[in-house]
Residue frames relative to the residue before (quaternion, step in Angstrom):
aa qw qx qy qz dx dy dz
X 1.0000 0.0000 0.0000 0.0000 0.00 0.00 0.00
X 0.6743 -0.5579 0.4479 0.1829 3.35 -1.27 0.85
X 0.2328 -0.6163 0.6172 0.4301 3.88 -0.73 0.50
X 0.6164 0.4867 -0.5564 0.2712 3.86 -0.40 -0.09
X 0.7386 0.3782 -0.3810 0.4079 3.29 1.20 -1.23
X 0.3432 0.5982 -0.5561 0.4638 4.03 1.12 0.01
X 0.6643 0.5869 -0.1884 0.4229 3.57 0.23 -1.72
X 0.7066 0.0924 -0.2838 0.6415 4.38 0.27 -0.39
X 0.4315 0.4892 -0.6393 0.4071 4.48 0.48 0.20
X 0.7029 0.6331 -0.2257 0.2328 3.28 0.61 -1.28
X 0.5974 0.5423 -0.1655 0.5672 3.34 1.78 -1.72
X 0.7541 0.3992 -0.3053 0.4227 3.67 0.42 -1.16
X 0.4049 0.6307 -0.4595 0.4766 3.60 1.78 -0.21
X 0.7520 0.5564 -0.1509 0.3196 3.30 0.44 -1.55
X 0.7413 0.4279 -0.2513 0.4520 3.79 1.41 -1.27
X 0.6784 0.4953 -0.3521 0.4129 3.44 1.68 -0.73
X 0.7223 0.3583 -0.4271 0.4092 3.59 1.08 0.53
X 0.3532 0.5668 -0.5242 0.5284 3.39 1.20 0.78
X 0.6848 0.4188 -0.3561 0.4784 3.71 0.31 -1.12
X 0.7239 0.2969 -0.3599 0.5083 4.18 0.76 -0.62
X 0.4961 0.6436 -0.4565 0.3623 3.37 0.84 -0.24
X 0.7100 0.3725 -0.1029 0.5887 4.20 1.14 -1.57
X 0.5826 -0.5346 0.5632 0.2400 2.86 -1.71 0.81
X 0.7397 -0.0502 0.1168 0.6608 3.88 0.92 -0.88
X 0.2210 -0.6096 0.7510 -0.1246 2.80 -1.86 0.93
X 0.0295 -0.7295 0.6814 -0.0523 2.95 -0.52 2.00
X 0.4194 -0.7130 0.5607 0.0372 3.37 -1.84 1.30
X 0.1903 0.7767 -0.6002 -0.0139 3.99 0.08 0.71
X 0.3331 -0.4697 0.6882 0.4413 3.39 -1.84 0.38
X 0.5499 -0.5586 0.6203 -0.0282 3.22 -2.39 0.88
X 0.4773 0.7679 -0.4268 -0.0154 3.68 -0.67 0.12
X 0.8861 0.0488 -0.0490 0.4583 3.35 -0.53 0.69
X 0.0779 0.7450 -0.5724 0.3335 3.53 1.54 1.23
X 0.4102 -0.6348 0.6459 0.1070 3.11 -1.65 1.11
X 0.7142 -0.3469 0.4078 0.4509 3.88 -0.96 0.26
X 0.6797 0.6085 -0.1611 0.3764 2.75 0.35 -1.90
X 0.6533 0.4708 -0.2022 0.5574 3.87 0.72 -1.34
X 0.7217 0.3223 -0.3430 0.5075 3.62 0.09 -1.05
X 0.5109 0.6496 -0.4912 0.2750 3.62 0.20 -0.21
X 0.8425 0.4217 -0.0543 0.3306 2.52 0.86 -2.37
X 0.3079 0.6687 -0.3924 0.5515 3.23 2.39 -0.72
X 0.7147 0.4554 -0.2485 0.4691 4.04 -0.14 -1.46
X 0.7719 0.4000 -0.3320 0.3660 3.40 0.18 -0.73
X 0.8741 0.2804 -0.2212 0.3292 3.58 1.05 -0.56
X 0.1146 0.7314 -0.4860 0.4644 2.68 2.43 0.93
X 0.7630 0.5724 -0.1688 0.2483 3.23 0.22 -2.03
X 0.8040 0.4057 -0.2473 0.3574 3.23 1.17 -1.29
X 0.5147 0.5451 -0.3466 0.5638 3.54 1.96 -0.37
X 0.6218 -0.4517 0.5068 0.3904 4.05 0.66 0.48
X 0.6297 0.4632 -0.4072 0.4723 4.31 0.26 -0.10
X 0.5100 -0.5761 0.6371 0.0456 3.28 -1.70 0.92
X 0.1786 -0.7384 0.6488 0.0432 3.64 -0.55 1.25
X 0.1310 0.7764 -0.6110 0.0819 4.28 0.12 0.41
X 0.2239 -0.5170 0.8104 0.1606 3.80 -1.58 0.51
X 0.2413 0.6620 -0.7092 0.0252 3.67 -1.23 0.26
X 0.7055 -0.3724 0.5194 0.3062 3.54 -1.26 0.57
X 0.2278 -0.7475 0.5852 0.2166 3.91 -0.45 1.16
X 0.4481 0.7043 -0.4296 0.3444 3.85 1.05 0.34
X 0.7009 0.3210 -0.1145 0.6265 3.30 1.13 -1.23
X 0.5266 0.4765 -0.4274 0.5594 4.05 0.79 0.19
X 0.7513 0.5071 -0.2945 0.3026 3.19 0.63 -0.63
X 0.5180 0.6399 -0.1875 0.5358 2.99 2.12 -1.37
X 0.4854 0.6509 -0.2382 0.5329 3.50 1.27 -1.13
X 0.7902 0.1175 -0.1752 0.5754 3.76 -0.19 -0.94
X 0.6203 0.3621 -0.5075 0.4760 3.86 -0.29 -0.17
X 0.4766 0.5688 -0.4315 0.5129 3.96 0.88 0.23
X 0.7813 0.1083 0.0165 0.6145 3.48 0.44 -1.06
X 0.7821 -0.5366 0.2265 0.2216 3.04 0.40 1.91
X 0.6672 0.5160 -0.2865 0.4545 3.66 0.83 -0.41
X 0.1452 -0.7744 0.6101 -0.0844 3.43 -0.46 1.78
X 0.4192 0.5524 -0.6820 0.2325 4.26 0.37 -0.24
X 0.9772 0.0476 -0.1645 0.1252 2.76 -0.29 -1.16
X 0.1921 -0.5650 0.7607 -0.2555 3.49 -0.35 1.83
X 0.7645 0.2958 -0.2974 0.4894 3.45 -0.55 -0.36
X 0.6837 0.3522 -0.3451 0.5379 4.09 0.62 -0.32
X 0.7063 0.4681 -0.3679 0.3829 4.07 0.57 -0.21
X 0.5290 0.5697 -0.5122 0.3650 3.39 0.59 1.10
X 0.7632 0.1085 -0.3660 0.5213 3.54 -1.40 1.01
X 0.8568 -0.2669 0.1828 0.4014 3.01 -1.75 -0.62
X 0.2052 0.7906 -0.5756 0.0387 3.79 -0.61 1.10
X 0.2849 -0.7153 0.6257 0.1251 3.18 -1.72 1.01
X 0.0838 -0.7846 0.6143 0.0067 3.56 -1.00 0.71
X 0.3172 -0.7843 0.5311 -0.0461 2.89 -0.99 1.89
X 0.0392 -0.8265 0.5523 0.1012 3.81 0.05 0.71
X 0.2103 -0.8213 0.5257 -0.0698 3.50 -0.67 1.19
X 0.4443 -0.6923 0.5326 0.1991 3.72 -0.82 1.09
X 0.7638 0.3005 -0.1308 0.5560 4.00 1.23 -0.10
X 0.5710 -0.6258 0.3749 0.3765 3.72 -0.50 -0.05
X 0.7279 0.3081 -0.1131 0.6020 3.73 0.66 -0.99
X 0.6375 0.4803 -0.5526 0.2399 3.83 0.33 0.28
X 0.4691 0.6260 -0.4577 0.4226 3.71 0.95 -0.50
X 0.5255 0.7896 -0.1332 0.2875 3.20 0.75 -1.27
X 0.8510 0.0312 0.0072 0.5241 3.10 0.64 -1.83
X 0.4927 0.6641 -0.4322 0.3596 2.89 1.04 0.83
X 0.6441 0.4372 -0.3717 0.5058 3.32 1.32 -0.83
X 0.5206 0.6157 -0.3523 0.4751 3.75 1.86 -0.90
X 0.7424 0.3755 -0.3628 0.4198 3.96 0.61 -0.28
X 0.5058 0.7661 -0.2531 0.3054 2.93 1.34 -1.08
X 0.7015 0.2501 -0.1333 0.6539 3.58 0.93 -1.37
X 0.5314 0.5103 -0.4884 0.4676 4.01 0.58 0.17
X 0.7020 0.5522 -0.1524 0.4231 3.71 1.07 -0.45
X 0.7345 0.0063 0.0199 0.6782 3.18 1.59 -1.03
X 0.1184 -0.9241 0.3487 0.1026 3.79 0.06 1.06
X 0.3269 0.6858 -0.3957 0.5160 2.49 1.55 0.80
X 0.3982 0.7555 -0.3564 0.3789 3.60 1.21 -0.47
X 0.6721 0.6867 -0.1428 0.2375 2.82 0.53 -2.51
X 0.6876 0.3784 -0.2159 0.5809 3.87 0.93 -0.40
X 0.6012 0.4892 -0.0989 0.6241 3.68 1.03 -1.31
X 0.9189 -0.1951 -0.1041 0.3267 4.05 -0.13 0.64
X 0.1945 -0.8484 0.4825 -0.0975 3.18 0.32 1.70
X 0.3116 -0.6499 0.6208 0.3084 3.89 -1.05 0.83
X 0.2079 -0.6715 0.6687 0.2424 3.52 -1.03 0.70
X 0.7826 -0.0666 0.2070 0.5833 3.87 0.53 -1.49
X 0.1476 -0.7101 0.6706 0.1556 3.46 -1.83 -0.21
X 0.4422 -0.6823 0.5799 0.0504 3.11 -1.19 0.41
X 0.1355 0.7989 -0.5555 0.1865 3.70 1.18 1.02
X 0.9039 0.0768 0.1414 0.3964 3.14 -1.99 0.76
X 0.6317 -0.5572 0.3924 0.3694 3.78 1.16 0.71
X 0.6095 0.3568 -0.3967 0.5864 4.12 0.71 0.81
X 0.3824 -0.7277 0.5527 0.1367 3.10 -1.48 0.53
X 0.4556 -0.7901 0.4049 -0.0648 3.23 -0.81 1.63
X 0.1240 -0.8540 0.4873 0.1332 3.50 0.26 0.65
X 0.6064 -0.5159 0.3002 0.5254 4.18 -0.70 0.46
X 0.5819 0.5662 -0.4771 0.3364 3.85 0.31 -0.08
X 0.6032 0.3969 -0.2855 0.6301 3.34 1.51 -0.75
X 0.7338 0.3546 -0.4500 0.3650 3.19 -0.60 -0.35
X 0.5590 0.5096 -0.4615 0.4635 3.80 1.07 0.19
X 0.6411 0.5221 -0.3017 0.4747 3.58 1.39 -1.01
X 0.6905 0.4626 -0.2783 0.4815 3.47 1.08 -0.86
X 0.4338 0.6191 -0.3882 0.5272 3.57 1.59 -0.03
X 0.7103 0.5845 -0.1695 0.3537 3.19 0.56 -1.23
X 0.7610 0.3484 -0.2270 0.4979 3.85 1.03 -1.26
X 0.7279 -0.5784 0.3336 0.1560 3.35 -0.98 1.23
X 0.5294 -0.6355 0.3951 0.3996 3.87 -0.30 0.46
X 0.6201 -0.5286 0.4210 0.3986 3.21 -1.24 0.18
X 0.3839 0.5955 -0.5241 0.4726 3.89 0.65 -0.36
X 0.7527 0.4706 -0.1373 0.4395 3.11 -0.52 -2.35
X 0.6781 0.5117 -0.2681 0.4544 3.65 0.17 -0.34
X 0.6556 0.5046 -0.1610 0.5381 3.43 0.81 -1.21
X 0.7840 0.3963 -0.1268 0.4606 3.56 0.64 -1.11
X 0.6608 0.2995 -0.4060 0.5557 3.61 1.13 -0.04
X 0.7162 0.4124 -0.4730 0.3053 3.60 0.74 0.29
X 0.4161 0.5121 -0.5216 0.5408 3.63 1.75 0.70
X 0.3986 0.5975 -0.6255 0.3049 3.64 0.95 -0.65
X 0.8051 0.5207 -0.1707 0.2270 3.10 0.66 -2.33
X 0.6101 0.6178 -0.3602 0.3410 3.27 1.40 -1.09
X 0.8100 0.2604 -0.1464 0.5046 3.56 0.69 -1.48
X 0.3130 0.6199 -0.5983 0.3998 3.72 0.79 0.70
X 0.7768 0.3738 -0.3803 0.3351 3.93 0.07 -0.14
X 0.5343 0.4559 -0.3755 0.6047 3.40 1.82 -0.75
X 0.5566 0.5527 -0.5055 0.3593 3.88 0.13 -0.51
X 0.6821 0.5921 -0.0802 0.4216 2.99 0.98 -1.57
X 0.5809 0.4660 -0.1733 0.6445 4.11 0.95 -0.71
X 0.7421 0.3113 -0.3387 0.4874 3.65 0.37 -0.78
X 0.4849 0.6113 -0.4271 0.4570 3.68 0.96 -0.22
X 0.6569 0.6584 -0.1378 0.3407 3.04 0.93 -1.46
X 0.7161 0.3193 -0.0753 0.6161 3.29 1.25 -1.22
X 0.5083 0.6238 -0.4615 0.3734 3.39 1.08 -0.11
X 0.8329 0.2883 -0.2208 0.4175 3.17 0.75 -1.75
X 0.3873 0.7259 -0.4833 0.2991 3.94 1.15 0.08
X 0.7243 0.4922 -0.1540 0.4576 3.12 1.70 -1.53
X 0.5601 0.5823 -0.4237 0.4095 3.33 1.30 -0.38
X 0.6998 0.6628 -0.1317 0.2317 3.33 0.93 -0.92
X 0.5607 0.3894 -0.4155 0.6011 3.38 2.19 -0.27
């Protein structure tokens, strides 16, 4: 055997524990990104915890038909990045803020699919999954909700008491 073919065993070693490693894996086609873009693409990958990677859709593919997962053949053609994310909806909004920030983007990095929670995601989802707020944000408007009635009751008794 060849050291190259040792060399992509190794890579497809390397993408199928990234893909079990993330909650989702978002797939986009690429085109004509400046440095300057992939940076800034990489840099707020990096800072939301997600993995900005370019890899040959040969060995991704080799990768998921490993772990059983055949959709998306039809999404590994031309130029694709794959964002591997520690949560379901951050990959997502990032490429979804990303072009909301610089329309210029909007032609230059398209979601094709994702790979969420072990199902395959076609580009309508991954706009919807673009769309639903992080866990954090999520968490914090339902304490909003939780202590909004006691907040609300102690007011209540506050001004009863103000009042003898």
């Amino acid at each position: 055997m060849s050291a190259n073919f040792e060399a992509k065993k190794v890579i497809v070693e390397d993408i199928k524990e990234k893909i079990n490693a993330s909650k989702s894996v978002v797939l986009a086609h690429y085109d004509r990104l400046t440095v300057a873009e992939v940076t800034d693409l990489r840099n707020k990958c990096r800072a939301a915890s997600c993995e900005y990677k370019v890899y040959k859709n040969t060995l991704v593919r080799k990768a998921f038909d490993e772990l059983g997962v055949t959709q998306f053949d039809a999404d590994l053609n031309g130029a694709t990045a794959f964002v591997f994310c520690p949560d379901e909806t951050s990959g997502c909004a990032i490429i979804a803020k990303a072009v909301k920030e610089n329309p210029a983007l909007a032609d230059k990095i398209v979601p094709k699919s994702a790979y969420v929670g072990g199902a395959y995601v076609d580009a309508e989802g991954v706009k919807k999954l673009a769309a639903i707020p992080s866990r954090e944000v999520l968490l914090a408007k339902m304490l909003g909700c939780l202590q909004s009635p006691i907040a609300n009751f102690a007011y209540v008794l506050k001004a009863i008491a103000d009042k003898k």
